[in-house]
PDB file of N, CA, C and O in Angstrom:
ATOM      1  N   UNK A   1     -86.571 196.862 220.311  1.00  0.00           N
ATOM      2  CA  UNK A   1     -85.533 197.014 219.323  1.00  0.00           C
ATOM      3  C   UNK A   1     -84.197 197.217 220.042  1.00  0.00           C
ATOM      4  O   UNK A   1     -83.866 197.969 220.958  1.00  0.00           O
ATOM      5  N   UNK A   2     -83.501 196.251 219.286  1.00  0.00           N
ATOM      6  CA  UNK A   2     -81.702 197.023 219.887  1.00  0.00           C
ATOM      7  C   UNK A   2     -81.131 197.961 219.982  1.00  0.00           C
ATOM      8  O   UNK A   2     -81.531 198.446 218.924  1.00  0.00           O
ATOM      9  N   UNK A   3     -80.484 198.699 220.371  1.00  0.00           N
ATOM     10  CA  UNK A   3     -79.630 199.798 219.718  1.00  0.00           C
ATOM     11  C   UNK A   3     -78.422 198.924 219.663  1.00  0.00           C
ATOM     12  O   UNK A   3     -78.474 197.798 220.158  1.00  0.00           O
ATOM     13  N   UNK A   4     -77.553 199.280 219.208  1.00  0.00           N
ATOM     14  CA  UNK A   4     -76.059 198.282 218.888  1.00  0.00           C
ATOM     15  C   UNK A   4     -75.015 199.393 218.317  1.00  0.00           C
ATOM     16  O   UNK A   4     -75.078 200.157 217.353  1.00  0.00           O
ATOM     17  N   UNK A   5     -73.762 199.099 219.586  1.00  0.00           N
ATOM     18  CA  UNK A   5     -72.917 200.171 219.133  1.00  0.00           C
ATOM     19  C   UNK A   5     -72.100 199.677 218.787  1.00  0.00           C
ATOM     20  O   UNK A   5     -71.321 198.965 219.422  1.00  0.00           O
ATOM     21  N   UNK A   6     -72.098 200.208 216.646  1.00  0.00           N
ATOM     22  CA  UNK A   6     -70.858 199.805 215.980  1.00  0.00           C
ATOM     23  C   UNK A   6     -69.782 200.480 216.384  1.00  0.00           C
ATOM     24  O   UNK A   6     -69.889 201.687 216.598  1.00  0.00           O
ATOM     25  N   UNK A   7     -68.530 199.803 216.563  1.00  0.00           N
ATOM     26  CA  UNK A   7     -67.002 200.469 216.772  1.00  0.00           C
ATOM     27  C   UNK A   7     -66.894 201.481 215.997  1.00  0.00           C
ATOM     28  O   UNK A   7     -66.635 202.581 216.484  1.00  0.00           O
ATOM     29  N   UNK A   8     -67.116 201.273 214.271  1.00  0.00           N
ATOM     30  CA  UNK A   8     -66.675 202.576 213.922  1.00  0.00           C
ATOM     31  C   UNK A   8     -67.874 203.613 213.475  1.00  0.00           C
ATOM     32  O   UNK A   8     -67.568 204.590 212.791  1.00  0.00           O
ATOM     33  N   UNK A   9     -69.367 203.373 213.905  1.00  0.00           N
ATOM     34  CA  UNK A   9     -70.025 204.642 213.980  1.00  0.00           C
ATOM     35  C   UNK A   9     -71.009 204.947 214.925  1.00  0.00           C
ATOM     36  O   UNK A   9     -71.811 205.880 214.917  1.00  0.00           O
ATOM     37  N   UNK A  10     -70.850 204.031 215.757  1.00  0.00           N
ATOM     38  CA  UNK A  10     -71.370 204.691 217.744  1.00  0.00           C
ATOM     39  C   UNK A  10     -73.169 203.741 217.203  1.00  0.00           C
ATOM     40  O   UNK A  10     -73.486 203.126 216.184  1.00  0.00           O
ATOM     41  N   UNK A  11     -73.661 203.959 218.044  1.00  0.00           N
ATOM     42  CA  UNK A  11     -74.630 203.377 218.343  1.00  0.00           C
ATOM     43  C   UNK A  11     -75.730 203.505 217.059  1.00  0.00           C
ATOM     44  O   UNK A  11     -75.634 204.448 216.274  1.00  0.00           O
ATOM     45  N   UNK A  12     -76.610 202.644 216.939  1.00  0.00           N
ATOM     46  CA  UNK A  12     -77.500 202.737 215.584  1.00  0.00           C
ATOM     47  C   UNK A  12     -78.378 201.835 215.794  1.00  0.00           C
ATOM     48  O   UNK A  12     -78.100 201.006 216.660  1.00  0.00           O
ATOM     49  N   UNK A  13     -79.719 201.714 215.063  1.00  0.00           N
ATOM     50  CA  UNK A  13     -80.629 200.927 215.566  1.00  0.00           C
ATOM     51  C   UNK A  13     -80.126 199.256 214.916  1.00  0.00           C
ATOM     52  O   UNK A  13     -79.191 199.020 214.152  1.00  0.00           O
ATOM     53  N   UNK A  14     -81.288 198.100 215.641  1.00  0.00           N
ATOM     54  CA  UNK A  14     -80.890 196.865 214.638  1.00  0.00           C
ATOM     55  C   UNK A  14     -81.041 196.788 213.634  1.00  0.00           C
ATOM     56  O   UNK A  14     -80.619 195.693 213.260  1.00  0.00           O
ATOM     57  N   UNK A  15     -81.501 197.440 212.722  1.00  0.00           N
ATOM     58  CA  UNK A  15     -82.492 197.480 211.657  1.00  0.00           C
ATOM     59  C   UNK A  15     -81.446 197.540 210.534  1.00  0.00           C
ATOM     60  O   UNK A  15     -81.694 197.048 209.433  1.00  0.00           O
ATOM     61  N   UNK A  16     -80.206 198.177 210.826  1.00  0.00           N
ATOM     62  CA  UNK A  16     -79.413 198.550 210.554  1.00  0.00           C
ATOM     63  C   UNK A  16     -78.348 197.138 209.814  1.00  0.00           C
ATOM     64  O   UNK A  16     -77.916 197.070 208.663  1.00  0.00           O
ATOM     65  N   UNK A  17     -78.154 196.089 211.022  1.00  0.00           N
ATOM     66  CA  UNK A  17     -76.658 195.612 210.997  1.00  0.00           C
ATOM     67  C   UNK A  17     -77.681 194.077 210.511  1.00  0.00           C
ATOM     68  O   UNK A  17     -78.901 193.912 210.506  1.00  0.00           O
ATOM     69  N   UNK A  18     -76.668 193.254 210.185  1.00  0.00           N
ATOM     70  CA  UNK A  18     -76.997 191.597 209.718  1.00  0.00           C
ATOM     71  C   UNK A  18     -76.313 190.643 210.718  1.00  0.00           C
ATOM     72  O   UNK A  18     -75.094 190.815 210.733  1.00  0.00           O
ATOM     73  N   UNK A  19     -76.772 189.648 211.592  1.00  0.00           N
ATOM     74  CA  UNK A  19     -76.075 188.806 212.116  1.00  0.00           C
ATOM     75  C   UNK A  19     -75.204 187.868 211.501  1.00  0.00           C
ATOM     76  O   UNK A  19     -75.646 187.150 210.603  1.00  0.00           O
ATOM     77  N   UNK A  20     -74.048 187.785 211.862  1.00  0.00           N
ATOM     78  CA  UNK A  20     -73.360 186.627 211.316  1.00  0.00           C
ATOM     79  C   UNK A  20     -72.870 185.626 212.163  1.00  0.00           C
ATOM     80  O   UNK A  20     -71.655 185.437 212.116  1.00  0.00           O
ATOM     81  N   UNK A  21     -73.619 184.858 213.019  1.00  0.00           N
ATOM     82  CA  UNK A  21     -73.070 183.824 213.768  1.00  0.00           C
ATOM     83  C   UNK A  21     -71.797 184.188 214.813  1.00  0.00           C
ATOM     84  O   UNK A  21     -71.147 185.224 214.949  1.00  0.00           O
ATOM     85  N   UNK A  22     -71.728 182.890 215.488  1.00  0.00           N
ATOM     86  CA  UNK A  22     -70.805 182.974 216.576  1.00  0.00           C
ATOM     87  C   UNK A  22     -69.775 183.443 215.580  1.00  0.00           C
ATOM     88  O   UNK A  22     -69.686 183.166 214.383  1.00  0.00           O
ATOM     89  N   UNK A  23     -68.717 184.518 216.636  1.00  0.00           N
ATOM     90  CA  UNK A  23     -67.496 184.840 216.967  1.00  0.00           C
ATOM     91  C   UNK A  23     -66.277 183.958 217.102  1.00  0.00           C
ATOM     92  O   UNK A  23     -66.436 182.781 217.426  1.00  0.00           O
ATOM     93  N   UNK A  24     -65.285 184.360 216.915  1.00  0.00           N
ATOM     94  CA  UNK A  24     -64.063 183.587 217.246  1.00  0.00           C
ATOM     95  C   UNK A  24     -63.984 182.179 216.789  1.00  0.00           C
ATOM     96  O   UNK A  24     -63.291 181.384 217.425  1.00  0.00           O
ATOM     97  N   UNK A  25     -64.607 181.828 215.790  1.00  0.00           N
ATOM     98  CA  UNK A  25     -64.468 180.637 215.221  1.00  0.00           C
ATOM     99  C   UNK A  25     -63.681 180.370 214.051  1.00  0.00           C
ATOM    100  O   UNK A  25     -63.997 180.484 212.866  1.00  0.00           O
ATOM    101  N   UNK A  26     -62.354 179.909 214.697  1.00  0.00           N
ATOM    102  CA  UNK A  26     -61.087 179.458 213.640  1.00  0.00           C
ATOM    103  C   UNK A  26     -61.521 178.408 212.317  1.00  0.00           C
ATOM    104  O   UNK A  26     -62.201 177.393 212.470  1.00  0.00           O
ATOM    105  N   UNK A  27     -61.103 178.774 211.305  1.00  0.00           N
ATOM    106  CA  UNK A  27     -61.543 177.811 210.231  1.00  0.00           C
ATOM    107  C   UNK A  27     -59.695 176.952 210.176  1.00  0.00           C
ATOM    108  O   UNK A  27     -58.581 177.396 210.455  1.00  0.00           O
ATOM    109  N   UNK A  28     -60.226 175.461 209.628  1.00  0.00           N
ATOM    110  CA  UNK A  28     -59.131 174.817 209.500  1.00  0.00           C
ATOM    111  C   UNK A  28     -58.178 175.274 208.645  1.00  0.00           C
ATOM    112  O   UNK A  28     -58.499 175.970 207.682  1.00  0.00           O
ATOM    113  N   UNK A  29     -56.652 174.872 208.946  1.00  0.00           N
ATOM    114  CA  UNK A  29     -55.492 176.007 208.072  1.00  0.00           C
ATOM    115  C   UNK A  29     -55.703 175.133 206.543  1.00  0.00           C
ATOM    116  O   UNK A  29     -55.842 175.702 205.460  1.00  0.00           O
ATOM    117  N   UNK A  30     -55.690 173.504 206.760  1.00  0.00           N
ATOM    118  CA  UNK A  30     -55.956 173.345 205.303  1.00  0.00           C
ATOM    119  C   UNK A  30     -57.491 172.473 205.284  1.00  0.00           C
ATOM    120  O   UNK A  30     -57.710 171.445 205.926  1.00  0.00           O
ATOM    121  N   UNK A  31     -58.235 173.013 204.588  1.00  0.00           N
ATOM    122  CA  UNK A  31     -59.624 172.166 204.661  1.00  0.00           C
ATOM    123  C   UNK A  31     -59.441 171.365 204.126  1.00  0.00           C
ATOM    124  O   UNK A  31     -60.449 170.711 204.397  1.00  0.00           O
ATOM    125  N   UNK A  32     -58.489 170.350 203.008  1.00  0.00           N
ATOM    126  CA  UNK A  32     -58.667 169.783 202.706  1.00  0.00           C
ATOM    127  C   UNK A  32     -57.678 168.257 203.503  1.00  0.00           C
ATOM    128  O   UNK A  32     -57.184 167.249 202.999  1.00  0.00           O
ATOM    129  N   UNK A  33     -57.719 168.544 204.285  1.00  0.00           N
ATOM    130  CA  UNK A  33     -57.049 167.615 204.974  1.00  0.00           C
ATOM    131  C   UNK A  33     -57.524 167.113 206.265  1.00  0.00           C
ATOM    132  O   UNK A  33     -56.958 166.194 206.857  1.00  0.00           O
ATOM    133  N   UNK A  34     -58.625 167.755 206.725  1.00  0.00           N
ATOM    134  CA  UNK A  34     -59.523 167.222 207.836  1.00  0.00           C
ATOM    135  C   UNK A  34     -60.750 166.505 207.316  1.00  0.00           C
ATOM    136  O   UNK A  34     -61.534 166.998 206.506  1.00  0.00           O
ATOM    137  N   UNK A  35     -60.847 165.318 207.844  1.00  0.00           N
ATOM    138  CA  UNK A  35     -61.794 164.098 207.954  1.00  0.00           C
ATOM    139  C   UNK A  35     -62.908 165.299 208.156  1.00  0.00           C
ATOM    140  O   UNK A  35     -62.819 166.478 208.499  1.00  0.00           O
ATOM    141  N   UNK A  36     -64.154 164.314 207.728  1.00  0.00           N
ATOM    142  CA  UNK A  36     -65.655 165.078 207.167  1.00  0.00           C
ATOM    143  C   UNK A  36     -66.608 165.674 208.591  1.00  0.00           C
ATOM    144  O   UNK A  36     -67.434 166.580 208.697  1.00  0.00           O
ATOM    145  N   UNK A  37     -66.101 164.800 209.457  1.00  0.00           N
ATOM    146  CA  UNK A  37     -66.601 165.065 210.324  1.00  0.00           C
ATOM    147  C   UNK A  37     -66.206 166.634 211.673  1.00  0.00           C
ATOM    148  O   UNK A  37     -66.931 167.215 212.481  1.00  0.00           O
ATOM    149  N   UNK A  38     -64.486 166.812 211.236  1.00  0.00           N
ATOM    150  CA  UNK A  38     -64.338 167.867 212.083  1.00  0.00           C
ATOM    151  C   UNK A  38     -64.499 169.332 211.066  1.00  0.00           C
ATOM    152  O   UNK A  38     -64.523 170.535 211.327  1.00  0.00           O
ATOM    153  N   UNK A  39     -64.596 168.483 209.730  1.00  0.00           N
ATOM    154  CA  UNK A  39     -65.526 169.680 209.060  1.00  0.00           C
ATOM    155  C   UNK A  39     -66.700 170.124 208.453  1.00  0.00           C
ATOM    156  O   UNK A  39     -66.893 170.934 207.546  1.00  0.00           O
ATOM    157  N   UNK A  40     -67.504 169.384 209.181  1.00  0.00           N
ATOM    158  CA  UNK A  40     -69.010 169.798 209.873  1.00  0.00           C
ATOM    159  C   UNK A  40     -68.964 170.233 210.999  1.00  0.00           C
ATOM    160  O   UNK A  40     -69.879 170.988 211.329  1.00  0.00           O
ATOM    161  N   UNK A  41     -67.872 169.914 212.007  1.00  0.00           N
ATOM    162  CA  UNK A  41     -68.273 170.313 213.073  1.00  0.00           C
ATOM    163  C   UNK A  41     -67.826 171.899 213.125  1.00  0.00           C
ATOM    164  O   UNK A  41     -67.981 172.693 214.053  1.00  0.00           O
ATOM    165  N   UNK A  42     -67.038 172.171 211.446  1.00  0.00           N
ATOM    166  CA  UNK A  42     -66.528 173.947 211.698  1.00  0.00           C
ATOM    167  C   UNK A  42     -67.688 174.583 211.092  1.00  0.00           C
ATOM    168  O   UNK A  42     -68.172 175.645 211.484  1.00  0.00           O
ATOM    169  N   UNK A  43     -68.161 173.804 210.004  1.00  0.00           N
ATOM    170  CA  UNK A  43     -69.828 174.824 209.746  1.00  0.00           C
ATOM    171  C   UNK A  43     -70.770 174.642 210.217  1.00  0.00           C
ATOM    172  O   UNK A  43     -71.551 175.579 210.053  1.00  0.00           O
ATOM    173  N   UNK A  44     -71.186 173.760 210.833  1.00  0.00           N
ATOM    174  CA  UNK A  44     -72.427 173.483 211.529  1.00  0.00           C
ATOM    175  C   UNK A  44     -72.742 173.668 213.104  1.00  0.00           C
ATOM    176  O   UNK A  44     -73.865 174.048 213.436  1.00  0.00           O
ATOM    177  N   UNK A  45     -71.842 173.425 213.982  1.00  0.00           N
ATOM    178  CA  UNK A  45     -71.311 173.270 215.502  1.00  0.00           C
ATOM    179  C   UNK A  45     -71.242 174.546 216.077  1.00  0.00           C
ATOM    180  O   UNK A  45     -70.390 175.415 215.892  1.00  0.00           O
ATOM    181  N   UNK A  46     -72.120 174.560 216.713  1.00  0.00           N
ATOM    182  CA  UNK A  46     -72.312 176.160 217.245  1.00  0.00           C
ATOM    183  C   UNK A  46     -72.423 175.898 218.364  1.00  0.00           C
ATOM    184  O   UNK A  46     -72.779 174.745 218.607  1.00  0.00           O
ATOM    185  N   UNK A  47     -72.105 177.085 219.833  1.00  0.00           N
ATOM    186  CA  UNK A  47     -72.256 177.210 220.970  1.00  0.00           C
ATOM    187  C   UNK A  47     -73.637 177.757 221.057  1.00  0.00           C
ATOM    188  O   UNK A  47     -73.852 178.480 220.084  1.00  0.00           O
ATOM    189  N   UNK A  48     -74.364 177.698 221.639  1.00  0.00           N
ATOM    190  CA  UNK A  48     -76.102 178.728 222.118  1.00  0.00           C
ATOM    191  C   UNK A  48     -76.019 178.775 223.823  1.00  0.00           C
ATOM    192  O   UNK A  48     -77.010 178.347 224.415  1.00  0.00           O
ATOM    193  N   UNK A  49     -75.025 179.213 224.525  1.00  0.00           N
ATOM    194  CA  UNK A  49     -75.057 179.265 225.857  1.00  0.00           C
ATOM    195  C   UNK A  49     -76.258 180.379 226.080  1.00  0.00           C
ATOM    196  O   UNK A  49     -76.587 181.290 225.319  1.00  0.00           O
ATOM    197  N   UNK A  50     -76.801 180.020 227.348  1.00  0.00           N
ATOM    198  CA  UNK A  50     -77.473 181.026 228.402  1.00  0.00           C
ATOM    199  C   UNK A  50     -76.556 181.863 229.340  1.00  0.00           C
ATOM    200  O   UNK A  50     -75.966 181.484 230.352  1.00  0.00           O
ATOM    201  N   UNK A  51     -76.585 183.407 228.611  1.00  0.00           N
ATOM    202  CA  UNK A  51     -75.462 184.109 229.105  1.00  0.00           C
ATOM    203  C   UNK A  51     -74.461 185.003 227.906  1.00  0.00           C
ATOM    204  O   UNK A  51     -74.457 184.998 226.675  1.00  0.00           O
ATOM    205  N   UNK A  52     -73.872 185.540 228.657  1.00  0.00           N
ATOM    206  CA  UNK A  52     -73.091 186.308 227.607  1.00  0.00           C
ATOM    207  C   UNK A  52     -72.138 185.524 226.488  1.00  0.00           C
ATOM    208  O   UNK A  52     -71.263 184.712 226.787  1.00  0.00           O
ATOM    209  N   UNK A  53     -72.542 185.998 224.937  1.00  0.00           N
ATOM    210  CA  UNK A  53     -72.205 185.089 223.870  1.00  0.00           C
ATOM    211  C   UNK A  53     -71.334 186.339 223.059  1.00  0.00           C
ATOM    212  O   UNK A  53     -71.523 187.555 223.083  1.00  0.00           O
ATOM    213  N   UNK A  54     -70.679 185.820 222.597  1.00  0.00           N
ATOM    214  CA  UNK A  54     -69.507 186.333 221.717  1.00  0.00           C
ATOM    215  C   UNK A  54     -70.283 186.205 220.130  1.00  0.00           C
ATOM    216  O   UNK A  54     -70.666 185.094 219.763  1.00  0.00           O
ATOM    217  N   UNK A  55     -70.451 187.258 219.358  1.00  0.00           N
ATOM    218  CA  UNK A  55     -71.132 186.908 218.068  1.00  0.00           C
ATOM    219  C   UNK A  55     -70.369 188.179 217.269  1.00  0.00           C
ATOM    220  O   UNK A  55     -69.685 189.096 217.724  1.00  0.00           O
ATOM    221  N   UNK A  56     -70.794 187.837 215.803  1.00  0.00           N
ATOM    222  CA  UNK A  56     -70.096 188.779 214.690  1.00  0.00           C
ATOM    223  C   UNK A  56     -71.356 189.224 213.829  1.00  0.00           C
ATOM    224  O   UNK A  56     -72.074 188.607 213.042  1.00  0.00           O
ATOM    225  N   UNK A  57     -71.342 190.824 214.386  1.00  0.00           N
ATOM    226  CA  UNK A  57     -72.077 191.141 213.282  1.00  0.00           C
ATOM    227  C   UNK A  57     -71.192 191.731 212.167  1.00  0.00           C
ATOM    228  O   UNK A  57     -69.969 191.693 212.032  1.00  0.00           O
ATOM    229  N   UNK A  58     -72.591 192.537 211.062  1.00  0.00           N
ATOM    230  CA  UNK A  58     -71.720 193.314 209.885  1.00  0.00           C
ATOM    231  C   UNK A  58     -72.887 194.696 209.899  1.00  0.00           C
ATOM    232  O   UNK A  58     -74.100 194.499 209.976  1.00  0.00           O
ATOM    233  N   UNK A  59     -72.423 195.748 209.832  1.00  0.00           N
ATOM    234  CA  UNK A  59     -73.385 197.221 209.690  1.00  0.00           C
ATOM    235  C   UNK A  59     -73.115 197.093 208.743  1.00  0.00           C
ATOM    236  O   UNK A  59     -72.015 197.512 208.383  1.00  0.00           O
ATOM    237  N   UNK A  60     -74.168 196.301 207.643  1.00  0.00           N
ATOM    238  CA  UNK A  60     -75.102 196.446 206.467  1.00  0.00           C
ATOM    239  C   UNK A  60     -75.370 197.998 205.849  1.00  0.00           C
ATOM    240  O   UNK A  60     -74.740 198.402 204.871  1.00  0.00           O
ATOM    241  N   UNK A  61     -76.282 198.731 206.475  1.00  0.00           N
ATOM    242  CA  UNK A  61     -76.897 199.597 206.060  1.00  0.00           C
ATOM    243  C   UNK A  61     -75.838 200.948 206.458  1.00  0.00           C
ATOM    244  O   UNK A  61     -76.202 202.114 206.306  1.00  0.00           O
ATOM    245  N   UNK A  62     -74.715 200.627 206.895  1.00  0.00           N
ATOM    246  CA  UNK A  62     -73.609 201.742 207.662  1.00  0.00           C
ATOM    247  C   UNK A  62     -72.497 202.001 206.909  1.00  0.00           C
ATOM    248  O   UNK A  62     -72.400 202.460 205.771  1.00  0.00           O
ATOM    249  N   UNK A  63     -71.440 201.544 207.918  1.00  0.00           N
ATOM    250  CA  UNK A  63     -69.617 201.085 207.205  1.00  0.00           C
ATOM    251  C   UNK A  63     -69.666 200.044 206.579  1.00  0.00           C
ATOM    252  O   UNK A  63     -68.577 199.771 206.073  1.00  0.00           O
ATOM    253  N   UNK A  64     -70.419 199.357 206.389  1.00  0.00           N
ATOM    254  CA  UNK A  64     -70.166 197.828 206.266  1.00  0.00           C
ATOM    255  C   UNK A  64     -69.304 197.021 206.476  1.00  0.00           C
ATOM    256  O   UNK A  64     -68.834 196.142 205.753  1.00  0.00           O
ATOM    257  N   UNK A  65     -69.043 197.385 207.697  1.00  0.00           N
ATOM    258  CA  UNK A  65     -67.715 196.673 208.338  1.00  0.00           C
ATOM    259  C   UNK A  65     -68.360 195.576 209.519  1.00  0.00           C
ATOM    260  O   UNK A  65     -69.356 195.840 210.192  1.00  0.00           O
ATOM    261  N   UNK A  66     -67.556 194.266 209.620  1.00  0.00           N
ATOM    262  CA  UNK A  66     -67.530 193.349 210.650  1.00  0.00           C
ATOM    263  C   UNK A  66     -67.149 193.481 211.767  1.00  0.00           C
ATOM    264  O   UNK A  66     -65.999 193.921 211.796  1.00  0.00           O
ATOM    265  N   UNK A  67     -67.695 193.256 212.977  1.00  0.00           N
ATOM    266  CA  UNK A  67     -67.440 193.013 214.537  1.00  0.00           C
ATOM    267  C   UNK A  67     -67.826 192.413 215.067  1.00  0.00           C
ATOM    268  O   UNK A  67     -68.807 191.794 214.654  1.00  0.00           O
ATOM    269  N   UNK A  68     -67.329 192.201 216.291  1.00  0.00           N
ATOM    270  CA  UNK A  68     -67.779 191.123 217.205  1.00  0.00           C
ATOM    271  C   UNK A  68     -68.605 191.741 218.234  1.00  0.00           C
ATOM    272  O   UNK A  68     -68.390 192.903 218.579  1.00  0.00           O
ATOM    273  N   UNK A  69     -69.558 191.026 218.757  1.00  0.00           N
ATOM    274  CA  UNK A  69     -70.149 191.778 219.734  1.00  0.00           C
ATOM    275  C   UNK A  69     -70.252 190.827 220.920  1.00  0.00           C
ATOM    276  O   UNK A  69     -69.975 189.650 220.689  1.00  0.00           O
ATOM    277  N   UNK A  70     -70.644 191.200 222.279  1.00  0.00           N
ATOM    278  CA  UNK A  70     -70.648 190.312 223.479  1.00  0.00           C
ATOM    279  C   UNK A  70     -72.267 190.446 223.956  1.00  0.00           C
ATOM    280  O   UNK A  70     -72.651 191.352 224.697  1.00  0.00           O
ATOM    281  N   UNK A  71     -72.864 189.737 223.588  1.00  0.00           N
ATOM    282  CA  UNK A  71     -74.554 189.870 223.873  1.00  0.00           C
ATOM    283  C   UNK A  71     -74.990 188.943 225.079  1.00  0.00           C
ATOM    284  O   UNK A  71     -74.593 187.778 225.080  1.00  0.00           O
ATOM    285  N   UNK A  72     -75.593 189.296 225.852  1.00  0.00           N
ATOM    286  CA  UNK A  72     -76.429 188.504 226.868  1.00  0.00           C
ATOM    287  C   UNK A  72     -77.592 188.199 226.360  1.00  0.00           C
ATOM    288  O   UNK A  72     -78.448 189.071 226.212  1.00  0.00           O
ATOM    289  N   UNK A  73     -77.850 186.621 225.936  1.00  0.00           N
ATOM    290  CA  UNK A  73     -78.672 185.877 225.421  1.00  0.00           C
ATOM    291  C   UNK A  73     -80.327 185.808 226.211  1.00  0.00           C
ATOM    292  O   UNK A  73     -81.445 185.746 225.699  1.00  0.00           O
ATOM    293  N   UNK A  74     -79.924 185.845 227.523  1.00  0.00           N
ATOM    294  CA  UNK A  74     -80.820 186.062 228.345  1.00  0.00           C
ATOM    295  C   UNK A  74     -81.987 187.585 228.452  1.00  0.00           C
ATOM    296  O   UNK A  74     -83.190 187.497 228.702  1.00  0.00           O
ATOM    297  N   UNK A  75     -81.303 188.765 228.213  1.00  0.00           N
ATOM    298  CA  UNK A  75     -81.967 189.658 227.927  1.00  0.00           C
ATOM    299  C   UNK A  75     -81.438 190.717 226.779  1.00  0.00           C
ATOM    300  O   UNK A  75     -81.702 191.915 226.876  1.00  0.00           O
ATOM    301  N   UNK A  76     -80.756 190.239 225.806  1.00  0.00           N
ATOM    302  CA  UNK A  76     -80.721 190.901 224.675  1.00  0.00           C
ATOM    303  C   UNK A  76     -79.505 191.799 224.636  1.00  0.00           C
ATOM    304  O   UNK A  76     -78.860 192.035 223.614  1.00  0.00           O
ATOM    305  N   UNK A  77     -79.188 192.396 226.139  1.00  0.00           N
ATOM    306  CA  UNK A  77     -78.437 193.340 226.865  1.00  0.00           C
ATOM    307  C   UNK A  77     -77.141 193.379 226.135  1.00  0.00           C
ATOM    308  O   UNK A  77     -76.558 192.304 226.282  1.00  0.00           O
ATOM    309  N   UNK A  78     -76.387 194.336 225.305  1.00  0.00           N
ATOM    310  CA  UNK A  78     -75.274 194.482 224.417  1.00  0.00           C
ATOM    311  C   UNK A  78     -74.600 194.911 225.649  1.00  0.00           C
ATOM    312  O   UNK A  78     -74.889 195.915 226.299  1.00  0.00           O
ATOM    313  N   UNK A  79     -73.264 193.681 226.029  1.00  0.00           N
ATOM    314  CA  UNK A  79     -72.028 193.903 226.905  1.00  0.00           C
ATOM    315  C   UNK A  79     -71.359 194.528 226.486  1.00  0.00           C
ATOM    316  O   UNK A  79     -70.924 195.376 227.266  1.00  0.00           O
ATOM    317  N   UNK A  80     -70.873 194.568 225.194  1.00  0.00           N
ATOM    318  CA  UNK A  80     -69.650 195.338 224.342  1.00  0.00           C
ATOM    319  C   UNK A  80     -69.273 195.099 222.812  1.00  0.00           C
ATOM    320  O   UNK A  80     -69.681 194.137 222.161  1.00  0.00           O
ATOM    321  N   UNK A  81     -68.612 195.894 222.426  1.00  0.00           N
ATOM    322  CA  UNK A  81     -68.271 195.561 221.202  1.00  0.00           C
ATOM    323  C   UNK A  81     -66.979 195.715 221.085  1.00  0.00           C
ATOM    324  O   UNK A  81     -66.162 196.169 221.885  1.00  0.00           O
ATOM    325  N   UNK A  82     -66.810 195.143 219.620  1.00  0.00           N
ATOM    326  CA  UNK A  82     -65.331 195.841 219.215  1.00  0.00           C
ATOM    327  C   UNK A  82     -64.415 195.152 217.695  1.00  0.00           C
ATOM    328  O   UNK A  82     -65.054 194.257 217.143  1.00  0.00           O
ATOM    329  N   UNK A  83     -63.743 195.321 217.370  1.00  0.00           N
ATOM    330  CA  UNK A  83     -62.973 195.157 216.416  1.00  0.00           C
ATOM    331  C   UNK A  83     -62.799 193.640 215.793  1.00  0.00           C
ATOM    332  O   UNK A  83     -62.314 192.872 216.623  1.00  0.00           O
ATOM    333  N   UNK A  84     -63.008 193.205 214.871  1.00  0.00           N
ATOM    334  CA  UNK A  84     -62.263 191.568 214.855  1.00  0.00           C
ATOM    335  C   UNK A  84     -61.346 191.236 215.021  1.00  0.00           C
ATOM    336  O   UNK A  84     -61.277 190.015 215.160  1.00  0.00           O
ATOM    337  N   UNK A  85     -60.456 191.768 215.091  1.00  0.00           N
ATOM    338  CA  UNK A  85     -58.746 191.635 214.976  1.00  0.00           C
ATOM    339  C   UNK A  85     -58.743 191.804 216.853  1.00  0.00           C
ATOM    340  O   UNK A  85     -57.763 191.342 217.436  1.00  0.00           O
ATOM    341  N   UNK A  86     -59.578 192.299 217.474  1.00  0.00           N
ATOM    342  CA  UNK A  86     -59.247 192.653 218.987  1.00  0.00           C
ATOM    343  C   UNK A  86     -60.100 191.366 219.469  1.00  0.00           C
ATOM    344  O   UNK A  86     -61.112 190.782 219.084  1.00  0.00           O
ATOM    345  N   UNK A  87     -59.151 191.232 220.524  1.00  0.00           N
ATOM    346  CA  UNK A  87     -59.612 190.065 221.537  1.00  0.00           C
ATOM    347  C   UNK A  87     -60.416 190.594 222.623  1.00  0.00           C
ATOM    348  O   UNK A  87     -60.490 191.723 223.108  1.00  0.00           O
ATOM    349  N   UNK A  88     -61.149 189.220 222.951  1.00  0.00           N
ATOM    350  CA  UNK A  88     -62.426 189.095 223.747  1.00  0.00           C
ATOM    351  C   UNK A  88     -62.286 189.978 224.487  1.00  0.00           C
ATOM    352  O   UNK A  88     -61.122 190.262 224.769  1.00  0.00           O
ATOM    353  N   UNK A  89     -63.266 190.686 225.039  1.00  0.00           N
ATOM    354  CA  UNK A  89     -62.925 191.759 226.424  1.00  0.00           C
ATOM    355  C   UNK A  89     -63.306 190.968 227.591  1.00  0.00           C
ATOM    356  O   UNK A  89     -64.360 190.338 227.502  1.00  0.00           O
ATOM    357  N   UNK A  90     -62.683 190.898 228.580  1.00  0.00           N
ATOM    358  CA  UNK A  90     -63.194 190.152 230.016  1.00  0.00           C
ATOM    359  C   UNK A  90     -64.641 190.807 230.386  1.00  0.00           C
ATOM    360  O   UNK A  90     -64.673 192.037 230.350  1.00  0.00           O
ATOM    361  N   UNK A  91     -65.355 190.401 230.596  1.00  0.00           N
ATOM    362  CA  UNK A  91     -66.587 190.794 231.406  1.00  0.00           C
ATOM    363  C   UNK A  91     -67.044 189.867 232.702  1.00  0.00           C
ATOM    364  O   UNK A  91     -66.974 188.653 232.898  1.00  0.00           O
ATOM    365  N   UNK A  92     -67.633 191.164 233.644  1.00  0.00           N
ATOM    366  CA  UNK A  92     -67.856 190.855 234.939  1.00  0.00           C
ATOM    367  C   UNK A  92     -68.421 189.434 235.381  1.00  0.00           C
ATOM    368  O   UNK A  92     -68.612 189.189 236.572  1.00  0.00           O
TER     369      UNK A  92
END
């Protein structure tokens, strides 16, 4: 099991929060003006790297507030968290 530390109430089990897909993914300013194809590629087109991934959860069962988290795909390992409005943190 995870533990996962929400920004605004410190660490809590997974059981807790809901995944919501990759992070940092800009939606088009007007959707209705991009051809069909670069808008599939904003709902459907996902990164799945091996390695540390940028993702957004939500603490469901908590604040119910949204964040981003920095997960290592490889062993589950929570790099960091933090705010949506705050940018990526550099990691090692």
């Amino acid at each position: 099991m995870l533990l996962i530390p929400c920004p605004f109430c410190g660490p809590r089990s997974e059981n807790e929060f809901h995944y919501g897909g990759e992070a940092h993914i800009a939606r088009p300013p007007d959707p209705s003006a991009v051809d069909d194809d670069t808008w599939a590629a904003f709902l459907f087109r996902r990164n799945n790297p091996k390695g540390v991934h940028a993702e957004r959860w939500c603490h469901i069962h908590g604040c119910g507030r949204f964040f981003n988290c920095l997960r290592d795909t490889r062993s589950d390992e929570i790099v960091a968290t933090y705010q949506v409005r705050q940018p990526r943190p550099q990691v090692p």
